[in-house]
Structures are given as structure tokens and as C-alpha cells.
C-alpha positions as CSV (number, residue, x, y, z in Angstrom):
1,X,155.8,140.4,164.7
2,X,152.8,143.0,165.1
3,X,155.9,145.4,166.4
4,X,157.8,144.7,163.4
5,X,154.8,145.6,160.7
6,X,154.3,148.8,162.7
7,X,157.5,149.6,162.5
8,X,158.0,149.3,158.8
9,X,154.9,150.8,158.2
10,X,155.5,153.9,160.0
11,X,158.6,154.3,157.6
12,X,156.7,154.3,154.5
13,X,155.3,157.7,153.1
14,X,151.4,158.3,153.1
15,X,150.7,155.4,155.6
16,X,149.4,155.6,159.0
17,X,148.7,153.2,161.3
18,X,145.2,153.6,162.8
19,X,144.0,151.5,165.3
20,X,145.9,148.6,167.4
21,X,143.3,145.2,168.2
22,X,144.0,142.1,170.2
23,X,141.7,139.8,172.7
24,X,143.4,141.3,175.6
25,X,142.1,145.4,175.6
26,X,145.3,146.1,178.2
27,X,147.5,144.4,176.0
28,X,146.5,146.4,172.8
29,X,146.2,149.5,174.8
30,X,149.9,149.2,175.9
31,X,150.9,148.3,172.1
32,X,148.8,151.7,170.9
33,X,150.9,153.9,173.0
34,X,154.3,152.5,172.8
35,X,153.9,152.4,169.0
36,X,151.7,155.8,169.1
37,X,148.9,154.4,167.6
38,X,145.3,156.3,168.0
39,X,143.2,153.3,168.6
40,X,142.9,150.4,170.3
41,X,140.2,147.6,170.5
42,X,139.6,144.1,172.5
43,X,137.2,142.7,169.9
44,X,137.7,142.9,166.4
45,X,133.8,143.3,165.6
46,X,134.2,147.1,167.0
47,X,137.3,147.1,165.0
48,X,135.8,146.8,162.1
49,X,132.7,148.5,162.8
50,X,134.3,151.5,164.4
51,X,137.2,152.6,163.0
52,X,138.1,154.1,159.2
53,X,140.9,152.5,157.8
54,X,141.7,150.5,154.2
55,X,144.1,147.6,154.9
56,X,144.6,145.3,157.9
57,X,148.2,143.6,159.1
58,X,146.6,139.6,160.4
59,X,149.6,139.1,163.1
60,X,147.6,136.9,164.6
61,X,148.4,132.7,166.0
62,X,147.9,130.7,162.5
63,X,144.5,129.3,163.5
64,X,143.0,133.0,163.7
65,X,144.4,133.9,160.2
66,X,141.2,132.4,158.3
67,X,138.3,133.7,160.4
68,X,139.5,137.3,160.5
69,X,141.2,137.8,156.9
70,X,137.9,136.4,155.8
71,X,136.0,139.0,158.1
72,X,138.5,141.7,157.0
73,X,137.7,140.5,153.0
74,X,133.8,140.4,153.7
75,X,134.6,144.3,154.6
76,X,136.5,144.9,151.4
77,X,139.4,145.5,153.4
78,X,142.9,145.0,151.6
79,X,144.9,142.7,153.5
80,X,148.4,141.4,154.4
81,X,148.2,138.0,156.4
82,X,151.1,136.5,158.0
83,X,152.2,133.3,157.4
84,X,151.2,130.2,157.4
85,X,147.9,131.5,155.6
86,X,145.9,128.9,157.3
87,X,146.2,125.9,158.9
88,X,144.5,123.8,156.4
89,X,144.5,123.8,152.5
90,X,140.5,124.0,152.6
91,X,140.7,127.4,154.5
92,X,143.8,128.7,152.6
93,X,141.7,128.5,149.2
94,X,138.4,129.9,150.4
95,X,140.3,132.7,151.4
96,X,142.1,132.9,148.1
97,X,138.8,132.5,146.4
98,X,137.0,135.1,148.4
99,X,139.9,137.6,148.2
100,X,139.5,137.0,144.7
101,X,136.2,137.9,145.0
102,X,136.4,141.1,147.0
103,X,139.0,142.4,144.5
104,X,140.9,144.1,147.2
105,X,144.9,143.8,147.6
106,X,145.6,140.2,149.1
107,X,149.1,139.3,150.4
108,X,150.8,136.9,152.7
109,X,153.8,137.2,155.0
110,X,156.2,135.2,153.0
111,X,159.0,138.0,155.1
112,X,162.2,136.4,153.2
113,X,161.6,137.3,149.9
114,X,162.5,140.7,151.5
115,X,165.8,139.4,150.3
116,X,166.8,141.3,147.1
117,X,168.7,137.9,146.3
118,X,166.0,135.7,146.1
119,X,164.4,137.3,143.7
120,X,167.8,137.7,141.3
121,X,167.9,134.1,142.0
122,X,164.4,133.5,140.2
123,X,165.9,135.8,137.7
124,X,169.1,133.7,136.7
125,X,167.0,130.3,136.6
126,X,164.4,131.6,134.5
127,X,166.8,132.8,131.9
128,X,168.3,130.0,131.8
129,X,171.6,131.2,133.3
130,X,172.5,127.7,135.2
131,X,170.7,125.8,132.6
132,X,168.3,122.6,134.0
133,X,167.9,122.3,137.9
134,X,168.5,119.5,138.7
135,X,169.0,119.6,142.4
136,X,168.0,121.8,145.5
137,X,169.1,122.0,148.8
138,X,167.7,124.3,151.6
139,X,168.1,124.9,155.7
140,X,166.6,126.9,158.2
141,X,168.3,126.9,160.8
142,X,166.8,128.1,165.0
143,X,167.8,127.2,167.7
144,X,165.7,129.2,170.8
145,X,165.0,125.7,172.5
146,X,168.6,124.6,173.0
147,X,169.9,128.2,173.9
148,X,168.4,131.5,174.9
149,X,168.9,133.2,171.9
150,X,165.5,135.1,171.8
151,X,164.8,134.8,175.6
152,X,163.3,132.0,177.8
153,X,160.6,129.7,176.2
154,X,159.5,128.0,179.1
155,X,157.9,131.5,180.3
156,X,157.3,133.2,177.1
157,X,153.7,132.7,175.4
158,X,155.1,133.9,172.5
159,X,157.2,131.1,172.5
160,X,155.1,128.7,173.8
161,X,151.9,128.5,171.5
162,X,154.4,127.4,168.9
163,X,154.9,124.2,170.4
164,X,150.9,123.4,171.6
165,X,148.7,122.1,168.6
166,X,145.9,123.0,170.9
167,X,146.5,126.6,170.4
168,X,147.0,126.5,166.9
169,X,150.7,125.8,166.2
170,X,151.4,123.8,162.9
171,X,155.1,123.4,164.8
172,X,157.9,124.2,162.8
173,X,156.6,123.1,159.9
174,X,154.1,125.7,159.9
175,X,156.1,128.1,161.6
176,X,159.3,128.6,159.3
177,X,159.2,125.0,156.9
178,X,156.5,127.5,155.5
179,X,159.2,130.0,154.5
180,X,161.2,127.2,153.3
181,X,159.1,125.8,151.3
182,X,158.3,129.2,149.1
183,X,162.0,130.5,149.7
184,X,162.9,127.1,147.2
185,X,159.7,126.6,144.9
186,X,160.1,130.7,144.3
187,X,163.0,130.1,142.2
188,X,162.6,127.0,140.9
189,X,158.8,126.1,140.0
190,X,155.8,124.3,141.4
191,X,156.0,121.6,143.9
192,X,155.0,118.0,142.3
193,X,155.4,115.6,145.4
194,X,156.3,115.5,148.7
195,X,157.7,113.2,151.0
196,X,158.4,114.2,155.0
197,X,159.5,113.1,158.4
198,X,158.5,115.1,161.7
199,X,159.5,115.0,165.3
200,X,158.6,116.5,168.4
201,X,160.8,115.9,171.4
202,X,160.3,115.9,174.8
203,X,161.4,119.0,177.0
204,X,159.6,119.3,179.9
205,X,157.9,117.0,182.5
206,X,154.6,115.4,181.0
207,X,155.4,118.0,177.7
208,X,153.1,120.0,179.3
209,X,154.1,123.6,180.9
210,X,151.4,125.6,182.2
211,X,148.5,125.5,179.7
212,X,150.8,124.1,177.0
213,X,150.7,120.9,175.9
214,X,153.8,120.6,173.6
215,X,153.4,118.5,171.2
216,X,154.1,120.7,168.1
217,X,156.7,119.1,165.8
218,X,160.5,120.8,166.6
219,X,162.3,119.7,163.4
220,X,161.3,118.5,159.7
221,X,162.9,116.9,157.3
222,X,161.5,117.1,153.3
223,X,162.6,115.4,150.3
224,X,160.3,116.8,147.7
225,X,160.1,116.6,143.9
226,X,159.4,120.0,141.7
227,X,157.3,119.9,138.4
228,X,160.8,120.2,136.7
229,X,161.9,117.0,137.6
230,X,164.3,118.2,139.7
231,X,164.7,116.8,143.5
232,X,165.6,118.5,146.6
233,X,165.8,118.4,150.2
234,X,164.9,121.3,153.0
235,X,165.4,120.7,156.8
236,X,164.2,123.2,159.0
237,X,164.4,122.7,163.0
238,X,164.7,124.6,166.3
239,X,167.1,122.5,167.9
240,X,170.4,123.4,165.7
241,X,172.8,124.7,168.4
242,X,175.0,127.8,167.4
243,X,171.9,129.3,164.9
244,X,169.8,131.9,165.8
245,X,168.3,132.2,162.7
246,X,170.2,131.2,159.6
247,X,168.3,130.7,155.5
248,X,170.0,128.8,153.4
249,X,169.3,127.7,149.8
250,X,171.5,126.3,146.9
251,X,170.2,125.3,143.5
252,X,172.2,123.4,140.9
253,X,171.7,123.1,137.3
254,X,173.4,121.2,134.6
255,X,175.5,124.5,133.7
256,X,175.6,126.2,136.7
257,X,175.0,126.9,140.2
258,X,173.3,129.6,142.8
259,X,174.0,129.5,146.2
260,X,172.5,131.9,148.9
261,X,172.9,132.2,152.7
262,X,170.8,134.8,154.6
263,X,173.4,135.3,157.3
264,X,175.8,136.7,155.2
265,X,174.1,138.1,153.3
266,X,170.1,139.1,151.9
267,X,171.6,141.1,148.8
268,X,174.1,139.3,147.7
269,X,174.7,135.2,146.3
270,X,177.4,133.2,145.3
271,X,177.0,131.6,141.6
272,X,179.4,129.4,138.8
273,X,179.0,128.7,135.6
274,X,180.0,125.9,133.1
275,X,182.4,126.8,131.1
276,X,184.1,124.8,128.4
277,X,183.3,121.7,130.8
278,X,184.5,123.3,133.4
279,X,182.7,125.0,136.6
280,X,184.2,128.7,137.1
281,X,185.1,129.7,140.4
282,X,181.9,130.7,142.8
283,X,181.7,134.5,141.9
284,X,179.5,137.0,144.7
285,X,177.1,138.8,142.7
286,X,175.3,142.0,143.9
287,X,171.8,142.1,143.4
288,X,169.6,144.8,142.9
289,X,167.8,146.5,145.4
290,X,163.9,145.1,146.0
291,X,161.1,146.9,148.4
292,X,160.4,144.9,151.0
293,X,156.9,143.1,151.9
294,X,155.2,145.9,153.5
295,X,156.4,148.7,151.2
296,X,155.0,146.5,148.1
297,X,151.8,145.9,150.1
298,X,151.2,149.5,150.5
299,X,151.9,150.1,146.4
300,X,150.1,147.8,145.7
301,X,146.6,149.4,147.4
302,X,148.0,152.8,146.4
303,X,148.4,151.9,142.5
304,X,145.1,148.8,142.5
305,X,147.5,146.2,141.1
306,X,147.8,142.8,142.5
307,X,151.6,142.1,143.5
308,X,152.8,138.6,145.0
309,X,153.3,136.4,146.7
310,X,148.9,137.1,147.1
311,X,146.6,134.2,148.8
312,X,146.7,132.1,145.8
313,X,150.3,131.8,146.4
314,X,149.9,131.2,150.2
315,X,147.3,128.5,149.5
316,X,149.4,126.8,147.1
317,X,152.2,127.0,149.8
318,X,149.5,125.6,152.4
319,X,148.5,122.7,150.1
320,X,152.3,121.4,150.1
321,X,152.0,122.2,154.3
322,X,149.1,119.5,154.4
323,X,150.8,117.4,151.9
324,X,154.0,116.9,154.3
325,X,151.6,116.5,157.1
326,X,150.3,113.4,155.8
327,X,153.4,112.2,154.2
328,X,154.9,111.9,158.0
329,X,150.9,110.4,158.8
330,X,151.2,107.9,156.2
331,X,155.2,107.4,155.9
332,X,154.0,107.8,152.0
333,X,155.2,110.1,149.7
334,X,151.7,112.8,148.6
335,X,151.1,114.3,144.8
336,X,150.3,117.7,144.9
């Protein structure tokens, strides 16, 4: 992921990336000169203290995000965090609260509302073009420990910390239920309750390879409740055979329907509409063109005004993580 936001950056006119920083110096060496970046650090304390830059990229494992986007903040840094924002709701508000504070460009990874239908989507529900939701269905869809889709977990650390609590993983809850969860509630409103089953399953002697113990959750399943009154459900997992990577999300109202999947498309969705009592046949509508997360992130510091989704908007996200965390604890549905 720390590839990908250089990469994008480097596109966008008037931005530079500086400086490179990781606990392993060689590691962020090699990264600096394959992406041709000046700088590169082992400790983020010189970082900080050495180097002249505005904005910092957190691409960091989740339990990192908090302690260094609140160092970043304390330096009146402007800064774009990747998601989950934390791994608790506690840490995901301070940071809201002290981004607040430093009154410096604050925004989080949400990556898939880089879809330009997503955010025609919230458009057609807030106008009222399907009417009341009233239901709301969404999927993501991996499947890198069934097949070798993005190479071989069982060797890869950057596959393997995602299924080890112990070195910060929230599973894939945290991982891409966290995506799910805003991809929906985007559209259709705040989250009231929350209701969710997790699983981990085994896949390798003692679930333990190396220095990770696996015990992450693999696949979740929410039933959830929005402030509308409408219900849904979102299932996210890594074991679903024959997906690499695949976003769903369909939302029905009492006079219409929108329907979006990101493997056929990220600018385009499918929608009807009741007509004389009758649903019209799904049309494909193109939707107008949206920058993407980094490109509004560098506007944003350019032009001093606050765009979203911003730390208030990844805490909220964080405080429906926790809630579906305890929901599976406590086999209870949790108020938000």
C-alpha cells in the first residue's frame, strides 16, 4: 500500500514525495530508491525532526496508526491515515479530537470511494430518486487463503500480520469489513445497531507459522440496522474461491433500486425505478468522474478546506468496528 500512495502521488502536479520511513532503515532505503525518493529514515522521531515536509501518508499495520498520526498531528502535520483509523473507538476519537485541534487536513484511507459510482449512488438516495431504503445488501469478496491470487501467505509478512492479533490485525473485519461498512452507511445514513458473527479457521499446524499466531477472524457476517430504519446485511471474508477482490453493494427503496459491483465496474451502476407500479428494467447509468483519495487529500492542504471521509468519519466507522466486535463477544446485538 505505501507503493500505491507513492505512486499516485507522484502523478499529481505540485506534490513531491520527500522522505521514505519504516522500522527497518534497509527496508526504507530500498523503497526510497526504487520509488526515487530523497530520504529515508529507520525511526520516525528523526523523521519528523529532520526532514521539511507538510503532509504524511500513515501506511502503517493498524495498531501503529494512533501513536504516529497523533505524533504527526502534535507536529501540525496534515495527514492521510490508512484504514482502519485505529483499533479501538477510544483511540479513533482522540485522534479525531486532536486533529480537530491542530486544524490541519485530516483524512482516512476509505480507498473505494475512489469509485465515481459510489458517490452518484449517495446522490440518487439523497434526492430521493429510489424513494425509502428499505433494504441493503453488500459483499466483499477475497480469496488469497484459498488460492494464490496475490502470492503465497504462508511466507509473506505482508500477508501474515493480518491474521495475528498479536501484531495488530483486527482480521478481516478490520481489514476490508472496514471498507464495507462505509462503502454502505456512505449512501445510506448512520449506523443505529449492529449485530455480527466472526470466524477464524484453522490453516496451519498449531495456527501458528513462524512468529504468527493466527487467530485473526477470516470471514464476517453483519446484520446491521441504519438510523433510517432500514436493515441490511454485508459479508466480507477471505475464503470465497474464484474472487480476488470483488465490492459489491445493492440498495433498495420503496420506488427504486441501485445496484453496484466494483468488478465491472467503479464508474458505472445499474438502477430501476417504480413506475406506474411497475419496476423499469435495470438501466447502466454513467457517473461522473470523481478525484480519487490522494488527489482530494492533496486539494484539500492546497486550498485549507476540510474534505471527507476526515477522522471523524473514520472514528465513526471504528465505533461500528468495536460494536461488531462485541456483538460476536456477546452473541447480542450493540446500539451505536
Amino acid at each position: 500500500m505505501a507503493g500505491n500512495h507513492v505512486e499516485h502521488y507522484q502523478k499529481i502536479p505540485n506534490c513531491r514525495v520527500v522522505a521514505a520511513c519504516d522500522v527497518d532503515l534497509d527496508r526504507a532505503k530500498a523503497f526510497a530508491i526504487k520509488h526515487a525518493i530523497p530520504l529515508a529514515y529507520g525511526n520516525v522521531e528523526e523523521l519528523f525532526a529532520q526532514a521539511d515536509f507538510h503532509a504524511v501518508s500513515n501506511v502503517t499495520p493498524d495498531s501503529f496508526h494512533a501513536p504516529i498520526s497523533l505524533l504527526a498531528l502534535k507536529h501540525r502535520k496534515h495527514v492521510l491515515c490508512e484504514k482502519p483509523l485505529a483499533t479501538n473507538y477510544a483511540d479513533a476519537l482522540e485522534m479525531a479530537q486532536a486533529a480537530q485541534k491542530a486544524d490541519v487536513i485530516n483524512m482516512v484511507n476509505f480507498s473505494y470511494r475512489n469509485s465515481s459510482a459510489i458517490h452518484h449512488a449517495c446522490e440518487l438516495v439523497k434526492a430521493g430518486r429510489i424513494g425509502r431504503v428499505m433494504h441493503v445488501e453488500g459483499h466483499y469478496l477475497q480469496s488469497w487463503l484459498s488460492q494464490n491470487s496475490w502470492g503465497d501467505w504462508k511466507t509473506t509478512p505482508a500477508w501474515l500480520w493480518r491474521l495475528s492479533t498479536a501484531h495488530g490485525s483486527k482480521g478481516v473485519l478490520g481489514d476490508i469489513g472496514v471498507h464495507l461498512l462505509d462503502f454502505a452507511s456512505y449512501p445510506v445514513g448512520d449506523i443505529r445497531s449492529i449485530n455480527c458473527r466472526l470466524k477464524t479457521f484453522a490453516k496451519a499446524p498449531q495456527d501458528q507459522v513462524g512468529a504468527y499466531h493466527l487467530d485473526a477472524n477470516d470471514s464476517a457476517v453483519i446484520t446491521l440496522e441504519f438510523a433510517s430504519g432500514a436493515i441490511g446485511s454485508l459479508c466480507c471474508t477471505r475464503w470465497a474461491t474464484g474472487h480476488v477482490n470483488t465490492v459489491t453493494l445493492s440498495i433498495y427503496g420503496d420506488e427504486g433500486s441501485i445496484k453496484i459491483d466494483l468488478d465491472r465496474s467503479s464508474t458505472q451502476l445499474e438502477w430501476c425505478q417504480v413506475k406506474n407500479g411497475l419496476a423499469s428494467p435495470w438501466t447502466t447509468v454513467d457517473c461522473p468522474a470523481t478525484p480519487n483519495i490522494y488527489e482530494r487529500f492533496i486539494l484539500s492542504i492546497m486550498q485549507q478546506q476540510q474534505d471527507q471521509p476526515d477522522f471523524a468519519r473514520g472514528a465513526q466507522i471504528q465505533c461500528a468496528l468495536d460494536a461488531s466486535a462485541e456483538s460476536h463477544h456477546t452473541g447480542l446485538s450493540v446500539q451505536l
